[in-house]
N, C-alpha and C positions, 0 to 999 in steps of 0.2 A: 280577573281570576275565575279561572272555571273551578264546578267542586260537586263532586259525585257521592251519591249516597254509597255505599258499601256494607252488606250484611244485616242481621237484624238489631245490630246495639247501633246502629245508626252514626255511627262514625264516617265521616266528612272527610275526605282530601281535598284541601284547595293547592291550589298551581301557581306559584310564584315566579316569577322570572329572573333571570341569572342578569341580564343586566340591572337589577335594582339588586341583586347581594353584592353584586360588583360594586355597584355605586356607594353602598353602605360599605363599604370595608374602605373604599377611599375616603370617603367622609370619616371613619374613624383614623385611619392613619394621617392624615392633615393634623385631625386635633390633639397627635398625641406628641406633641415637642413637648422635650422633657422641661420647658418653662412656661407654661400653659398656664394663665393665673386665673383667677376669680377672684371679688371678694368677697368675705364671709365674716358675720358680725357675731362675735363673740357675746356673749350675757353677762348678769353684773358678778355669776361667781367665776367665770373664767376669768375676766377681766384683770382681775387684780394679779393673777398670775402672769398675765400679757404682760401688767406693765413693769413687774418686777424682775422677770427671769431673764439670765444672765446673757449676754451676747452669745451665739450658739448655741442655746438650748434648741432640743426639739421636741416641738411641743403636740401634744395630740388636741386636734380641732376634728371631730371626726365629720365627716368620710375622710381627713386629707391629714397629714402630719406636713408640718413646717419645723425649718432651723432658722430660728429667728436673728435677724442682724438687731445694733444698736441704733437704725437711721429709724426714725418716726414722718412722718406727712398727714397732713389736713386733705380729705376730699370730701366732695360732694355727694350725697349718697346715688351712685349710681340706680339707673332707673333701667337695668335689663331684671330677665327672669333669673339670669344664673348667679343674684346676689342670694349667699345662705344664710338665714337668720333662725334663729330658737326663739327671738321676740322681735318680731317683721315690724316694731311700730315709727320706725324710723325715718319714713321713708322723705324725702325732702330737707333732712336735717345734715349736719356733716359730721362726717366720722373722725376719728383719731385713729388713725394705721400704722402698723407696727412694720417695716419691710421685712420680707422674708431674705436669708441668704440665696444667691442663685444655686439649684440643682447643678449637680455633675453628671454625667452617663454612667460610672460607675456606683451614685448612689442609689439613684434609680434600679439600675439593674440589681442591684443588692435586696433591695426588697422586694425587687418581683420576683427573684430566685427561693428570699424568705415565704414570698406567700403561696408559691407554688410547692415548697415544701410541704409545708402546713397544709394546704386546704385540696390539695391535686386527688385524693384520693377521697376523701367527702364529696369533691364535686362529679366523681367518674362515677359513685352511688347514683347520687342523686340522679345523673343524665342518662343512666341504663333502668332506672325504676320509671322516670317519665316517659322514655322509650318503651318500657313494656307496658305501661298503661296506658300508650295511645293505639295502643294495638289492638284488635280483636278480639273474640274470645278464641278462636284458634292462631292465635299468637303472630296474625299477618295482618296487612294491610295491602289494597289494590286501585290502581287506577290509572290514568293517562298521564306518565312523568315528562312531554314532550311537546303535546299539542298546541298549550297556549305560546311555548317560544318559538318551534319551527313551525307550526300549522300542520302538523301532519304525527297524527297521534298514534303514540307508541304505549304499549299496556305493561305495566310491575306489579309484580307481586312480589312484598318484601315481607320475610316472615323474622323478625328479630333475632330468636333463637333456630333457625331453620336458611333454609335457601331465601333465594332473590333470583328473582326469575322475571325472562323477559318476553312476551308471546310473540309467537312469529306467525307474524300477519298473512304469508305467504302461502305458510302450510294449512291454516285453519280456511283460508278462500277456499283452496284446491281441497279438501275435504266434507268444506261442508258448502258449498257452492257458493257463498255469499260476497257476491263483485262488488255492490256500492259500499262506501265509508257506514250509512247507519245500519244497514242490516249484518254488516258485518263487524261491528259494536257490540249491536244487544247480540250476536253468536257469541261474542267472545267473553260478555260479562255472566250468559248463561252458561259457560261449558265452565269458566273458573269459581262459579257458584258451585255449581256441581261438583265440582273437583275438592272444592276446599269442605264442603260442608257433608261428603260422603263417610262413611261409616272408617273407611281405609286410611283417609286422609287425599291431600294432593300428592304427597311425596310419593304417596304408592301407589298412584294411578299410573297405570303406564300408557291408557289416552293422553293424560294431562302431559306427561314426558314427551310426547309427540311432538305438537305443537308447541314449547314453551323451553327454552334453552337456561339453563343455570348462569348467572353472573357472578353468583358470590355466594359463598357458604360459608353457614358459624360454627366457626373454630374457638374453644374454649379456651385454648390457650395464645391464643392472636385476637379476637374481637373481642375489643372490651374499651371503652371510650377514653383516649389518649389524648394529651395534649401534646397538637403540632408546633413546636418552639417556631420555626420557618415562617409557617404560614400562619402561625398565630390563632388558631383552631380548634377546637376540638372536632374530633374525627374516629372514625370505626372503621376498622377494614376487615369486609367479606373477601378472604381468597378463594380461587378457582385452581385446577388443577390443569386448565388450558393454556399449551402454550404462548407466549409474549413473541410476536414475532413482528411486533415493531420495526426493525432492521430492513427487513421488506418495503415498507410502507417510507421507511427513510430512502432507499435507494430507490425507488419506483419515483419518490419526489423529486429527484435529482439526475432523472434517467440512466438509472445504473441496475446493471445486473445483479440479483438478491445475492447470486453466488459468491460475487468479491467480498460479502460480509462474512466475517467470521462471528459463529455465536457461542458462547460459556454453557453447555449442556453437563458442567460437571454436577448440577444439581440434582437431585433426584429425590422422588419420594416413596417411602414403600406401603403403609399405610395410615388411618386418618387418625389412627394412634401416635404415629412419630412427626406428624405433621409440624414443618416449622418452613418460613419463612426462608428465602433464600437470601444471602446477600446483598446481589443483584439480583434485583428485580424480573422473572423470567417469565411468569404465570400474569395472566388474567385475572382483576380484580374489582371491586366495587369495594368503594369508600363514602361513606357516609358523612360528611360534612353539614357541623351546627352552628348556625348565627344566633345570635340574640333577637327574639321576637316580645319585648316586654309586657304587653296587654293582649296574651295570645285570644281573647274574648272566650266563644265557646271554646271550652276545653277539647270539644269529641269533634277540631277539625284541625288538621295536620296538610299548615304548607309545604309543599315539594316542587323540585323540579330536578329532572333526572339528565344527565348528558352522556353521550359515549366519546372518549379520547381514543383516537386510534393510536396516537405518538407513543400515547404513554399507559397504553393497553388500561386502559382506566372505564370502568363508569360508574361520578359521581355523583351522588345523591346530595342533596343539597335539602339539610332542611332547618326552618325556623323555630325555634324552640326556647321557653321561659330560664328551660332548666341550664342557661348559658350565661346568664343575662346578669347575674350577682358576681362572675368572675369577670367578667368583661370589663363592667363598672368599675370593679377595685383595681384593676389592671390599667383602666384609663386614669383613675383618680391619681398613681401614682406620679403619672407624668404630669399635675397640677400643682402647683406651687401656691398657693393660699397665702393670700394678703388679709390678716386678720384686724377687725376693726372695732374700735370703740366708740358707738354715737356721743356726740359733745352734747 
């Protein structure tokens, strides 16, 4: 992980790699079949509840809720970490367990729909107040969202409520003469110092405009932290005003003339007043994509890593954050079915 100092509150970017969020999302999708069990040892005042309540009750063990069958079993106290006790003194002793009824996909689904009701809008607080507090005091953040995955370092600067911008490396050589990778670095973290901490601001430099192209802009009525049902995410998207010419990029793959594609140009926009969203998809975008990072350590360093999608006019920001990691959890717990236990 690389990780650069940025301004004087000393706020950190480190660089995370896109195949270990990958890897992490396949590790959670393994573990989420909807009969996923643990056991978990109930106390002497749940207890008596355990042993009395009626064949399908459902009963709250928390984190997990179970609908308990009439079938009981004798085990051995299991000796992994993911046994849950309120009083751990059990260990080598045997339990008395209660089987649970097996989950269906429609019950499951029932209560993720329940907790998404309930909690989707506490949790889009919470993940837009973490997002502004890892921010600067001119409400951005900057650094290399590229280098540690491809080796060849690309510079952002994402300002939460503002642009997302991406320097072009090309134009800052050819201007200010700087050919090698480090002298052309510290150019570019001197000119976006300058930029940002100027009296005008960056947006209103129009050196800073030169060099450094828009990916994404905050729109108050589209940016605001959504959960993706799909992909299972929470996400933010900076729209652009550039067109999506994808279709291009599809017919060039396949050796064909851009010409034979027809494109939906019925969309339009007049200004950043009436600004919305197309149907389909037609404009340039940046979307901010959140994993769960649960012991984010220092607070003042913010993992990323940045990719551009040409397919799908896409660049997504990819980042690790606390503020995910309480929905996630309840979201996996549902798909766990809890064998509750009584030490003999």
């Amino acid at each position: 992980m690389s990780r650069f100092p940025h301004s004087n509150v000393g706020l950190v970017i480190g660089l995370v790699s896109l195949l270990l969020q990958l890897h992490r999302v396949m590790v959670i999708t393994e573990a989420a079949a909807i009969n996923s069990f643990t056991v978990i040892l109930v106390n002497d005042r749940n207890s008596a509840a355990l042993r009395e309540a009626p064949t399908g009750t459902t009963m709250q063990i928390p984190p997990y809720v179970v609908r308990l069958s009439a079938d009981w079993t004798v085990i051995e106290n299991p000796q992994w970490n993911e046994v849950s006790s309120e009083e751990n003194d059990s260990e080598g002793r045997l339990l008395h367990c209660r089987l649970p009824l097996p989950q269906d996909e429609n019950t499951v689904q029932t209560q993720v729909k329940h907790y998404i009701q309930l909690q989707e809008h506490r949790t889009a607080v919470r993940i837009w107040h973490w997002l502004e507090g890892m921010m600067n005091r001119d409400g951005c953040i900057f650094g290399d969202g590229e280098g540690p995955i491809t080796g060849v370092s690309e510079w952002y600067l994402f300002c939460v409520r503002g642009a997302v911008r991406k320097v072009n490396k090309t134009t800052v050589a050819v201007l200010y003469g700087n050919r090698t990778s480090q002298k052309l670095q510290q150019t570019v973290r001197r000119l976006v110092h300058r930029a940002r901490w100027s009296s005008q601001g960056s947006e209103r430099s129009k050196s800073f405009k030169r060099w450094t192209s828009r990916i994404g802009e905050y729109k108050a009525n589209v940016t605001w932290p959504r959960w993706n049902v799909e992909r299972q995410l929470w996400e933010l998207i900076y729209p652009t005003r550039r067109e999506c010419r994808a279709w291009e990029a599809d017919a060039a793959a396949f050796g064909e003339s851009p010409e034979r594609y027809i494109r939906n140009e019925s969309h339009r926009w007049s200004d950043s007043r009436s600004f919305t969203l197309p149907r389909n998809k037609e404009v340039w975008e940046t979307v901010v994509r959140l994993y769960c990072q649960q012991n984010q350590g220092d607070r003042h360093v913010l993992d990323w890593s940045i990719t551009e999608v040409l397919q799908t006019c896409t660049h997504e920001v990819l980042l690790r954050s606390p503020a995910v990691c309480e929905w996630s959890q309840v979201l996996q717990n549902f798909h766990v079915n809890p064998i509750p236990c009584i030490p003999i």
